[in-house]
C-alpha positions as CSV (number, residue, x, y, z in Angstrom):
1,X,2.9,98.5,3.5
2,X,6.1,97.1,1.8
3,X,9.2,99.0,2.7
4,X,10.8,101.1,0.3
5,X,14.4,102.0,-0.4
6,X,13.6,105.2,-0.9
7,X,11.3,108.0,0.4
8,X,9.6,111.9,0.6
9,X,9.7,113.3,4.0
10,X,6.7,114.4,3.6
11,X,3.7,114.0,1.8
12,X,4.0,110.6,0.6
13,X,3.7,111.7,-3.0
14,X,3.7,114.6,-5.1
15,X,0.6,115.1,-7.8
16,X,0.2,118.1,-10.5
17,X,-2.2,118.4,-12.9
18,X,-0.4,119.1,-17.0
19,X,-2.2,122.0,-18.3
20,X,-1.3,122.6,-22.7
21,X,-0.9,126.0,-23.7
22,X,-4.1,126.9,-23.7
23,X,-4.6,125.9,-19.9
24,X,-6.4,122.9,-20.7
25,X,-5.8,119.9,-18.2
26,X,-3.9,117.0,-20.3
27,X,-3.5,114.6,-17.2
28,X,-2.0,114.3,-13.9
29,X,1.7,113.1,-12.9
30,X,1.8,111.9,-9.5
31,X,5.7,111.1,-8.2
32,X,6.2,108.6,-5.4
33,X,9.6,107.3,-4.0
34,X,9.3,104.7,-5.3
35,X,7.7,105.3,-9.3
36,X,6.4,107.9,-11.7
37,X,2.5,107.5,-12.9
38,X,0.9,109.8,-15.6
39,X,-3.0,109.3,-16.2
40,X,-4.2,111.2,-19.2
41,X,-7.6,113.3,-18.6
42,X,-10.3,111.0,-19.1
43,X,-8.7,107.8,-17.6
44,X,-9.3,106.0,-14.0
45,X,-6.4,104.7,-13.5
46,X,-2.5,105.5,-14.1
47,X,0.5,104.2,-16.1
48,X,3.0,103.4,-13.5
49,X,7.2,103.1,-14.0
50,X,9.4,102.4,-11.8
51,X,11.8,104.9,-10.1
52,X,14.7,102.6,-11.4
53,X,13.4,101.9,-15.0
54,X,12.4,105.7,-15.3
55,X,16.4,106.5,-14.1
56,X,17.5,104.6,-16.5
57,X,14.9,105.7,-19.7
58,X,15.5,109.3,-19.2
59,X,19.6,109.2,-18.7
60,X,19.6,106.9,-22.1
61,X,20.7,108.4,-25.6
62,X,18.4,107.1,-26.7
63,X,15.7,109.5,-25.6
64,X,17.3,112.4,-26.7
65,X,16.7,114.1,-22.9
66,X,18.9,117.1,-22.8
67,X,20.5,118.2,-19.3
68,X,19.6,121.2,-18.0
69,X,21.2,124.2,-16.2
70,X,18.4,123.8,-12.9
């Protein structure tokens, strides 16, 4: 296993299922040290960013993220 520069203390990742409004699952976001994936309901297999290229999407103006009081 490749050593990271970053880790959980425990589990090694964290996964939720995305419900919609109506409680109907939409996919599953799993959060590693090292990288976000999202796989949509349906799928096998997940869209994976990096931890650094995530960083660096969200904090951009571009994306119009808002920061948030918690």
């Amino acid at each position: 296993m490749p050593a990271y520069a970053n880790k959980f203390e425990s589990p090694k990742f964290i996964e939720e299922g995305i419900l919609d409004k109506e409680d109907k699952r939409i996919g599953t976001i799993r959060i590693k040290p090292s990288s976000i994936l999202w796989k949509p309901v349906g799928q096998q297999k997940f869209y994976s960013v990096s931890l650094d290229d995530f960083t660096k999407w969200i904090a951009s103006s571009k994306t119009a993220a808002k920061r948030v009081g918690s």
